[in-house]
C-alpha positions in Angstrom: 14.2 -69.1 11.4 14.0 -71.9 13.6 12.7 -75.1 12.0 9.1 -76.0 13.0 8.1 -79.3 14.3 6.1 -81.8 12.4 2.3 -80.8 12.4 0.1 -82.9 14.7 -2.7 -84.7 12.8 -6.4 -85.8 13.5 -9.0 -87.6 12.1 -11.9 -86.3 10.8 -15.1 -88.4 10.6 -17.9 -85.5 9.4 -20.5 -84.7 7.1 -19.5 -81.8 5.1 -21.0 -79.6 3.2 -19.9 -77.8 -0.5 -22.0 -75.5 -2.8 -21.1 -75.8 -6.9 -22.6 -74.2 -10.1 -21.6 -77.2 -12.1 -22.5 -80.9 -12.0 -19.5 -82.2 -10.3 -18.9 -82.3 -6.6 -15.4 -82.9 -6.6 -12.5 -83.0 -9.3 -9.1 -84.9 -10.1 -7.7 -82.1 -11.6 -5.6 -79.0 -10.4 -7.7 -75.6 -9.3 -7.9 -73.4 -12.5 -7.7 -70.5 -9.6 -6.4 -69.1 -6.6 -7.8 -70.5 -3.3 -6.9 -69.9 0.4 -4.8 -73.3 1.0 -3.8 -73.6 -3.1 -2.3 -72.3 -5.9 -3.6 -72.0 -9.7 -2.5 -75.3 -11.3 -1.2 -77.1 -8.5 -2.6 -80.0 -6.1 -5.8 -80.1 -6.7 -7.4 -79.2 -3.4 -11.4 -79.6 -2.6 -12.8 -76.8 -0.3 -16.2 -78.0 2.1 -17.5 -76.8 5.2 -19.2 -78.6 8.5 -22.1 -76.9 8.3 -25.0 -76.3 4.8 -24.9 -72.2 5.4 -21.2 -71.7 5.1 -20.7 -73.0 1.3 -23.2 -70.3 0.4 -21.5 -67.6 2.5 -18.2 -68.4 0.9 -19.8 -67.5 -2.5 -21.5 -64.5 -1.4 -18.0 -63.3 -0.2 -15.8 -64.3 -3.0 -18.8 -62.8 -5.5 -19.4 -59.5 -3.4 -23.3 -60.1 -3.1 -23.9 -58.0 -0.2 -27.9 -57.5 -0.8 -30.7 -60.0 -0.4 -31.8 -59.1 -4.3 -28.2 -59.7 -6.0 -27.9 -62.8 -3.3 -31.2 -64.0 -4.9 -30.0 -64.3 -8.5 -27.2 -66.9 -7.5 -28.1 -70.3 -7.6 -25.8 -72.9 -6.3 -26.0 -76.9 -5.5 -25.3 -78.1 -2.2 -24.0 -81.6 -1.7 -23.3 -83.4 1.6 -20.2 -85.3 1.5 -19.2 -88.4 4.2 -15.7 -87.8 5.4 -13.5 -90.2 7.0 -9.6 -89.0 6.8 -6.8 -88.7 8.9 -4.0 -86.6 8.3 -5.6 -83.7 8.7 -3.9 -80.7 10.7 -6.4 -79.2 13.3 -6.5 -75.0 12.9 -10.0 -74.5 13.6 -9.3 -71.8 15.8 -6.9 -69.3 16.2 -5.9 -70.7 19.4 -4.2 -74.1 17.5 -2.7 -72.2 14.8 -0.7 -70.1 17.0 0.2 -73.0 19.1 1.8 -74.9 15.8 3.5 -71.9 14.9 1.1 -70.7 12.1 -0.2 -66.9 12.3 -3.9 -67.0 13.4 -4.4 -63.7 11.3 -3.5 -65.6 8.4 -6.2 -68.0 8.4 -9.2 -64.9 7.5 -6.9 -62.8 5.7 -8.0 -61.2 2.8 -5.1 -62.4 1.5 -4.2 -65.7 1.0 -0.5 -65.9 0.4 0.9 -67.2 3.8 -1.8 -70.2 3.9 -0.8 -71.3 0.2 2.8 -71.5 1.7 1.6 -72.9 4.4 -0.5 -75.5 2.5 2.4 -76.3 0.6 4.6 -77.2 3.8 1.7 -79.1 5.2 1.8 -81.4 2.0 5.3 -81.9 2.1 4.8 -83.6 5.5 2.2 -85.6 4.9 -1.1 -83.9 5.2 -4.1 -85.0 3.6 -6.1 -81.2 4.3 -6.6 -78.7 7.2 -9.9 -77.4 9.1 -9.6 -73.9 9.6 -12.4 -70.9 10.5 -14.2 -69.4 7.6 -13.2 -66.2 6.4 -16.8 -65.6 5.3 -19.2 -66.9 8.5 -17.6 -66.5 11.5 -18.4 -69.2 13.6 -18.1 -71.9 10.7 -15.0 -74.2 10.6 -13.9 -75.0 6.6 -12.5 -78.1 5.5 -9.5 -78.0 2.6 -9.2 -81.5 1.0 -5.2 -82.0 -0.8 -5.1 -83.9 -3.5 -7.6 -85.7 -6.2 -11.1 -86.9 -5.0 -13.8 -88.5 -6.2 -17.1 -88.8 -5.9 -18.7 -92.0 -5.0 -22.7 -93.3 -4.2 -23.6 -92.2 -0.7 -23.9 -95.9 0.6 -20.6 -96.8 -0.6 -18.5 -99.0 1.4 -14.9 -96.7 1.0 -11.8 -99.0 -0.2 -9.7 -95.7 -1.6 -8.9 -92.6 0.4 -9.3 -90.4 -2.3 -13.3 -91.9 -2.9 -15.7 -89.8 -0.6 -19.3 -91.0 -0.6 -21.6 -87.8 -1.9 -25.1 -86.7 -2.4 -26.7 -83.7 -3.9 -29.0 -82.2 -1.4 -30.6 -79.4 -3.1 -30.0 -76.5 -6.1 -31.2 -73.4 -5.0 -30.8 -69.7 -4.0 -28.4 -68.5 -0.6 -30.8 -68.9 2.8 -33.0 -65.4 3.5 -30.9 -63.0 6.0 -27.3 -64.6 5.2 -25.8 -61.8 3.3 -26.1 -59.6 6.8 -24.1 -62.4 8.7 -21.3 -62.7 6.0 -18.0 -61.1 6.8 -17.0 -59.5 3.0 -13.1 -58.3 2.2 -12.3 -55.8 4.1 -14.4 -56.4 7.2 -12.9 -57.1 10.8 -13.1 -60.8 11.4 -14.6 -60.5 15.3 -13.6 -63.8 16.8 -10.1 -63.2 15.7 -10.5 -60.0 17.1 -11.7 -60.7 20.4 -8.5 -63.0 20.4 -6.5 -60.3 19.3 -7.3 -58.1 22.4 -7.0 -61.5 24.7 -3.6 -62.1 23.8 -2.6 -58.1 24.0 -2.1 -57.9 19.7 -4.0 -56.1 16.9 -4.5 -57.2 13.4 -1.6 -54.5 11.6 -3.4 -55.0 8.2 -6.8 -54.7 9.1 -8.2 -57.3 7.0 -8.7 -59.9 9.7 
């Protein structure tokens, strides 16, 4: 296999958006599970998104609450979070993933093996997270975070990259009509299919 070359970095200067059940926006501490860009009980990573609806869709996906009554029962807090980082590797579409030699399937798969590996060779040259479409709300761009973080006062002056300035916004139930524009497992991802057909490929698992 021929060796890849360094990943490009940005900086990202958003406000992002996460949805918890607990009191704690962010954590020091390694994921006690499986997520797209980590494994159980390694680097802790901090999953957001650039927009307040996406957070909730990720639930509704991961939880399989396809109806507007079982959507209704969960209750989630959303938090707004100030980011300013660099080192972050651009794959927000499929377009720049393919072009840095990552498979743009990969990124909505319903499974999450190849962007783990991937997250681990990003780490090991230096990145600090990775934007990449959400599996759950086509349309949304995700933010993964590497590493500990902590939460700070919204109006803090930041002195320490791994302080991000954070405010609870609301707790409350998923928005009315969101479970019908959530992509669950096993559904076709569309804007990764309508690349698919552009660039002459198909999705062989059919879980993109």
């Amino acid at each position: 296999m021929p060796r890849r070359a360094q990943p490009k970095f940005i900086r990202v200067t958003e406000v992002a958006y996460r949805a918890t059940s607990y009191d704690v926006p962010l954590w020091v501490n390694p994921n006690r599970r499986n997520g797209r860009w980590n494994i159980a009980g390694g680097e802790p990573t901090q999953y957001m998104a650039l927009d307040a609806e996406a957070p909730f869709a990720e639930i509704l996906r991961h939880e399989d609450l396809q109806t507007e009554e079982a959507a209704s029962h969960y209750s989630a807090t959303i938090w707004q979070l100030r980011i300013d980082s660099d080192l972050i590797v651009d794959y927000q579409t499929f377009e720049l993933a393919d072009s840095a030699g990552f498979d743009a399937e990969a990124l909505v798969h319903d499974d999450h093996e190849r962007c783990q590996a991937e997250a681990q060779w990003l780490i090991s040259q230096g990145a600090r997270g990775v934007l990449s479409p959400s599996a759950a709300l086509p349309g949304s761009i995700n933010l993964a975070l590497f590493g500990p973080r902590v939460a700070v006062p919204w109006g803090t002056t930041i002195e320490l990259a791994s302080s991000i300035p954070t405010q609870k916004l609301t707790t409350g139930h998923p928005p009315p009509g969101l479970t019908e524009r959530v992509r669950y497992f096993g559904q076709p991802e569309p804007i990764l299919q309508t690349y698919l057909r552009a660039t002459d490929r198909h999705d062989p698992g059919g879980r993109s």
